[in-house]
N, C-alpha and C positions, 0 to 999 in steps of 0.2 A: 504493500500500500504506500501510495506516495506522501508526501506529507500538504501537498495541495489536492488529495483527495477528501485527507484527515480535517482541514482546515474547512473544504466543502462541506462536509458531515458533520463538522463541529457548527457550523452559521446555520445548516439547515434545523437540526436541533434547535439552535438557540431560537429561530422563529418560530418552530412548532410551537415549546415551550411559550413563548411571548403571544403567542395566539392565545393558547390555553389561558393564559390569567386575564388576558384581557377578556373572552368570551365568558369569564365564570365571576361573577361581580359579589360571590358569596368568599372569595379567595382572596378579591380587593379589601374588604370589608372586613375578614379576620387580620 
């Protein structure tokens, strides 16, 4: 694995993640 594979995989993550708390306002909230 390359490490500009690694770095793709790690930004794509960090957006899921960033979606999830923003779509879930009982997450914001706690």
């Amino acid at each position: 694995m390359n490490s500009s594979a690694i770095l793709y995989f790690e930004m794509e993550c960090s957006i899921i993640i960033g979606l999830l708390f923003f779509k879930s306002p009982s997450i914001n909230k706690a």
